[in-house]
Structure formats: C-alpha cells, structure tokens
N, C-alpha and C positions, 0 to 999 in steps of 0.2 A: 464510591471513593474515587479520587484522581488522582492519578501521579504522575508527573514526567520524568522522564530519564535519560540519559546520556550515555552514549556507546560510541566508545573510539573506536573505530578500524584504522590501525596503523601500519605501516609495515612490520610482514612478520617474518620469522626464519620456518623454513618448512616444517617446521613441527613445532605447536605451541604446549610450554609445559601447562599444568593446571593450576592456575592462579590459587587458588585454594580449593581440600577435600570438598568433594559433594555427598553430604550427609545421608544415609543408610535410606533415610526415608523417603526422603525428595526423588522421583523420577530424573531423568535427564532431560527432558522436556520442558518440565515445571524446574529444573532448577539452571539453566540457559536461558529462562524470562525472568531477567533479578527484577526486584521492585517488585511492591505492591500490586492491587489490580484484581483484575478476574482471572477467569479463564485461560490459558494459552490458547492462542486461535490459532498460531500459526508458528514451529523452529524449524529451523535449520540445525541439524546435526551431525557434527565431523565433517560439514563442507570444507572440502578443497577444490580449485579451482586454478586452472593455470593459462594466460592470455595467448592463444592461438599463433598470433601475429610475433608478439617480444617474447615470449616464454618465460615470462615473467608470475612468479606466484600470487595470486592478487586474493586467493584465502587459502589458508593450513589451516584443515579439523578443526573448523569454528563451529561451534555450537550458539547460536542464539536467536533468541523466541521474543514476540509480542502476547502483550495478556491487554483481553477485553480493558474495555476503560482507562488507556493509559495514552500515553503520549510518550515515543522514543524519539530521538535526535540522536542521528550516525555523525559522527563528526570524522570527515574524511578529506584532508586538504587535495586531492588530487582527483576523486569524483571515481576514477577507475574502481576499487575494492566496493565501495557503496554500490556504483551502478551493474557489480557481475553478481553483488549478494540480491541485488533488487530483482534482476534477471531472472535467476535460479529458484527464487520465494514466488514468483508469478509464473513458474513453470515456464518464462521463454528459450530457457537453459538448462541444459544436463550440470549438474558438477562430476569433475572427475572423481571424484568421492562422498561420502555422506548421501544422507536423506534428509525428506520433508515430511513433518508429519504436520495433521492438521486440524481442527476442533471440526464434527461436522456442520454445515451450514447453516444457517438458521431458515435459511427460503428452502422451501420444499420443493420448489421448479429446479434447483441446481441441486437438490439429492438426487430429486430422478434423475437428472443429465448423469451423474457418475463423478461430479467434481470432487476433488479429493477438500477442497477448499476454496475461499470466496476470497480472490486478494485480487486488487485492481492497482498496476501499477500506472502513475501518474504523471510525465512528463510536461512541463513549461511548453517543449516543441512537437507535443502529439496537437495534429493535424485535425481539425473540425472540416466535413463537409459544407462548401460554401452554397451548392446547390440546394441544402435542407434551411428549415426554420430551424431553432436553436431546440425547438419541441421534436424534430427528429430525428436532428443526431443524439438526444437525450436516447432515445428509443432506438435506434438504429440497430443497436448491439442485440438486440431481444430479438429484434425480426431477422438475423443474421443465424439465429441458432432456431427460429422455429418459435421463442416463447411468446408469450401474449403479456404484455405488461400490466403489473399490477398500480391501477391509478392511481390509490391511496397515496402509492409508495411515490410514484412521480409528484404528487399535492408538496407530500413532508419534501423530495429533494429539492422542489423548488423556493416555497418557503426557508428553510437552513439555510440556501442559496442567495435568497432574494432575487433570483431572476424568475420570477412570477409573471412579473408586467413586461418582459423582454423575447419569451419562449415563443412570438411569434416572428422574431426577425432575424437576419440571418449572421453568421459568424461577423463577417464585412462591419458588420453595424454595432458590433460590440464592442466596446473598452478589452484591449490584453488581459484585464482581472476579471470580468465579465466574461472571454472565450473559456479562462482555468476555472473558475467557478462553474463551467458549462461542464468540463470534465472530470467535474466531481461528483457532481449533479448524476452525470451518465454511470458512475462508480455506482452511487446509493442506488439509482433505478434499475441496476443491473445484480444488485445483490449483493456488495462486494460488503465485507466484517473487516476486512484488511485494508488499509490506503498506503500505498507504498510512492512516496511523495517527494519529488527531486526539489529542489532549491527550488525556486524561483525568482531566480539573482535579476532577474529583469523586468522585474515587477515593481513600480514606481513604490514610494516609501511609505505611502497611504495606504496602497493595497498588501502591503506587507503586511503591513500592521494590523488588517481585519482577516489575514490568514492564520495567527492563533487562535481566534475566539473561534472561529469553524471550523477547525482541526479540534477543539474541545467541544463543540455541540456533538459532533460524532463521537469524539471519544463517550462521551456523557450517556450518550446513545450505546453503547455498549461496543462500537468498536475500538480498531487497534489502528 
C-alpha cells in the first residue's frame, strides 16, 4: 500500500494542546505516524527543542512518526523547525525534551553495531569526495565504521539510482541531480529504512520531477 502525507510544522506556543484523544488502543508511537502504511520505523516523542543562538522554540512536545511505505512532506516556510526535527530523528541532536524510538533494523551489520535505527539524513549541500569515483564515496561510509559492503545491495542502489554507467567517475563530472542521486545511493548502501530529505530547491525543474518516482521506489521498497 502507498500513501503520502503532509505534515505542517508551524509555529507553535510552548505547549501544544492535543488536537484530538488518542484512542485506548493505539500506542503513542503508532498513533504520532497518522496515515496508512506499515510499520513505524522511526518517532519522535514529546520533542521539544529550543534554538541555542535566538532562544527561540522551534518544537513544543511534538510527537511524530514515519511508517514503512509512505511518503511524508514537512511543510515548513522557514526550513528552521524541519531542519532541528531532521537533526534530532538522525541522532545529530539532543532535544531538550522527548524521545526516539525506533523499528529495529532490518541489516543485521547495524544491529550488531548497536543502532537504535537506520535514518540517513540528506542534504542538497552534503559534500561528495572529489578525490573518490562516485563507487566510493557510495562505500565510504561502510569503511568509516569497519563494515564490508553488501554488493547485492550496491547493484539495487545503483540501478533505483540509474548511476550504473556513472560509478566510475568522479563528483566533478556529474550533473547536481547525478552528485544527490549519489547520496541516496550511499543512504541505501549504508542501510538506512529512513530518508530524511531537505528540498532541493536548486535542482533544475527536470530533476525535480524524477525526485518523486525515486522517493516512491524506496518507499515501495518498504521504506519511510
């Protein structure tokens, strides 16, 4: 099943009432991930979060989840509340309150490691090695931690991808939609069930347009 959904983050007053009861049966997990779908792979619960720099609240006791096979859109005019929830879901942030909780992994190389969860956040301005072929900064991230990469898995990323016929050359030589495709690429070969995925407002209007159908191969694929 597929479903996409939409999630405002807007500004909020330091304590959010509950938009409506959470039904006796439903978990708080499972019921933070509205919408159809599978699994919860990955919420956030009771995050709050306050900006270091302004002191500005940029989330009050948010509770909300991704489920297997969906597709969400944060809808956030100012990118600030989006990019401290994105932060906090890829574990590069504490929040001042709340938890993560998370589906365990489906790769059995990052249960061993101790990951509580497989979320790859994705950046437009994350930085490719120009000294690697496009085949290893795919891989980079695996020999960074010790693992050994599974090929199968690099086959499927690159195919999804269609940078098959490109994995021997280097960032430099790539189309902008070609280097982000690269780091999606390094996402699936790395493990990740989660794609935590900024705009990418500068991405010509062609490349835009083949970034839903590969956000749904993955979803289709059973992630979030």
């Amino acid at each position: 099943r597929r479903t996409q959904s939409k999630v405002m983050v807007a500004p909020v007053p330091a304590r959010v009432p509950a938009t409506e009861p959470r039904p006796w049966y439903r978990s708080r997990r499972s019921f933070a991930a509205k919408g159809g779908g599978g699994k919860v792979l990955v919420a956030g619960l009771g995050l709050t979060y306050t900006d270091s720099v302004t002191g500005a609240v940029l989330l009050a006791d948010v509770d909300m989840g991704f489920r297997a096979r969906t597709l969400s859109a944060i809808l956030d005019a100012t990118g600030r509340r989006a990019r401290a929830l994105f932060l906090i879901l890829a574990g590069l942030e504490e929040p001042h309150a709340g938890r993560i909780v998370a589906a365990p992994s489906r790769s059995w190389a990052a249960r061993l490691a101790g990951r509580i969860g497989s979320v790859a956040l994705i950046r437009p301005d994350t930085p490719l090695d120009n000294a690697l072929t496009i085949r290893q900064n795919i891989l980079a991230p695996l020999s960074a931690t010790g693992s050994v990469a599974d090929w199968d898995n690099l086959v499927g990323a690159l195919q999804v991808t269609g940078l098959a016929q490109r994995v021997d050359l280097h960032p430099s030589e790539l189309t902008e939609w070609e280097r982000f495709k690269a780091l999606i690429a390094r996402s699936i070969v790395s493990g990740a069930d989660v794609f935590l995925i900024e705009d990418p407002v500068s991405l010509p209007a062609d490349a835009r347009a083949e970034l839903e159908p590969l956000l749904r191969s993955l979803a289709n694929a059973g992630c979030a």
